[in-house]
N, C-alpha and C positions, 0 to 999 in steps of 0.2 A: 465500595460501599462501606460507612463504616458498620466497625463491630461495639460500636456500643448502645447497641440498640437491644432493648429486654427481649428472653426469646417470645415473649408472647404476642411480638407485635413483629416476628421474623414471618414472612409468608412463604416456606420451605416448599421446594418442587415437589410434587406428588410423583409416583415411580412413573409414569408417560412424559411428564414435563421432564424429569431428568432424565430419562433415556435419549428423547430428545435434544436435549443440549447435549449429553455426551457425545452424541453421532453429530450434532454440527461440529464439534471440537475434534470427532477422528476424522471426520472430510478434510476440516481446516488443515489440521497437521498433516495429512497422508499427502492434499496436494501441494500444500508448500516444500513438502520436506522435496519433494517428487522435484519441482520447477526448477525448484533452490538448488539442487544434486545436476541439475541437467545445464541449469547456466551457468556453475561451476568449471563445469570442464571445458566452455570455451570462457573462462578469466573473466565472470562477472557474478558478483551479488547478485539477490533477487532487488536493494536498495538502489544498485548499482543501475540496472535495466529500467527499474521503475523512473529514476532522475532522466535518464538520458531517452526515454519515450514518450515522458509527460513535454519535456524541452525541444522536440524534436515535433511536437501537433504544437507548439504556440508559434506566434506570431515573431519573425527574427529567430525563431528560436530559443528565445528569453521567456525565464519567469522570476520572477522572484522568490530569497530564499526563503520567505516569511507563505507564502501560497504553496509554496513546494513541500515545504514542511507539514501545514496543515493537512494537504494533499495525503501523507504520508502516514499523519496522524504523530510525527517526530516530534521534539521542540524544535527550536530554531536552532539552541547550542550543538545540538547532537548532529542536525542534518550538517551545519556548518562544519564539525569537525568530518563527517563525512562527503561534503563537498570537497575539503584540502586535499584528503585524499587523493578523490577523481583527479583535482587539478593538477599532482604529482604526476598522475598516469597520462594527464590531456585531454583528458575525456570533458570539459568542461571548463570556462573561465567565468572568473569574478569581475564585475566593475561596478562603481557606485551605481545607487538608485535614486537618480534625479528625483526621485516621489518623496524620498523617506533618508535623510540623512545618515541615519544609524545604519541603514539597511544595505542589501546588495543586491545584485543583479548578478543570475546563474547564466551562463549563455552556453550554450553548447558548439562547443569546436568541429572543427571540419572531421577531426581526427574520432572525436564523442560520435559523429554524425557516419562516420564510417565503420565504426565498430558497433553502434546500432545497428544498424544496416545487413552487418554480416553475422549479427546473433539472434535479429528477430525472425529468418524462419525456423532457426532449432529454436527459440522460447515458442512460437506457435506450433509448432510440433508438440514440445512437452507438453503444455495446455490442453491442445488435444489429447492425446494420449492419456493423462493424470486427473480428466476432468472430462471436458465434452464429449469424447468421444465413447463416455459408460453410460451417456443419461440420455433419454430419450428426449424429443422436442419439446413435451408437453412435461418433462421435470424441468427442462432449461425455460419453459414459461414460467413453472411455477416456482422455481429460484428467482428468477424477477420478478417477480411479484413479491414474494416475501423480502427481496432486496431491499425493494420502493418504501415496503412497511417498516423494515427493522431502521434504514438509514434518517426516517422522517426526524427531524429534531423534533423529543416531547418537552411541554414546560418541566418536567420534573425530571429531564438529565441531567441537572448538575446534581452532584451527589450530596453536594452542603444544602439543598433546598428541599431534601425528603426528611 
């Protein structure tokens, strides 16, 4: 957001509205830090897991790096320096993208596809544990629901248009 906006036209959180975003920001942090620590010790990012399970539900196993990134919320330059990465380790190959000449195509390897494999029941472990398994059924409805609300694109999320 910018900050050059006068404060009289700033519409400042009231102390319930800040409290609440602070406790989405200590949920955010506590379960990230939590997943992030737990996939760690079997040799993956939480970036690392994310690439290699989003490419592991498409079709061949491919997406591309321009979806993968958005997926991510990454740029494209950032995910690519972090795709070379993977590829160092085999977790993943690049090949052009018959769609988009600039572009590439992420495939996931047998090798990406087996070391998924053998980290996604400790990631759904942590998950549980750091997450599901403190919230009762009817806060995991109403986490989705606020999901559905917060993810909706409004006309006025781009920040140059407010």
């Amino acid at each position: 957001m910018s900050t050059n906006q006068s404060a009289d036209v700033v519409r400042w959180l009231n102390p319930d509205e800040d409290q609440a975003w602070r406790a989405f920001r200590r949920v955010m942090v506590a379960v990230q830090t939590g997943t992030a620590r737990d996939l760690a010790v079997i040799g993956l990012s939480e970036p690392d897991y994310e690439v290699l399970s989003t490419l592991s539900e498409r079709p061949r196993h491919t997406g591309t790096l321009g979806e993968q990134a958005d997926k991510m919320g990454w740029s494209r330059s950032r995910l690519s320096r972090h795709a070379t990465r993977m590829e160092a380790r085999g977790l993943l190959r690049r090949t052009p993208d018959p769609t988009d000449g600039r572009g590439c195509l992420l495939v996931l390897t047998d090798e990406g596809l087996d070391t998924l494999k053998k980290a996604a029941p400790a990631h759904v472990e942590s998950v549980r544990h750091h997450f599901i398994d403190r919230l009762t059924p009817a806060d995991l409805a109403a986490l989705e629901q606020i999901a559905r609300r917060v993810e909706k694109p409004r006309a006025d999320d781009d920040p140059r248009e407010r």
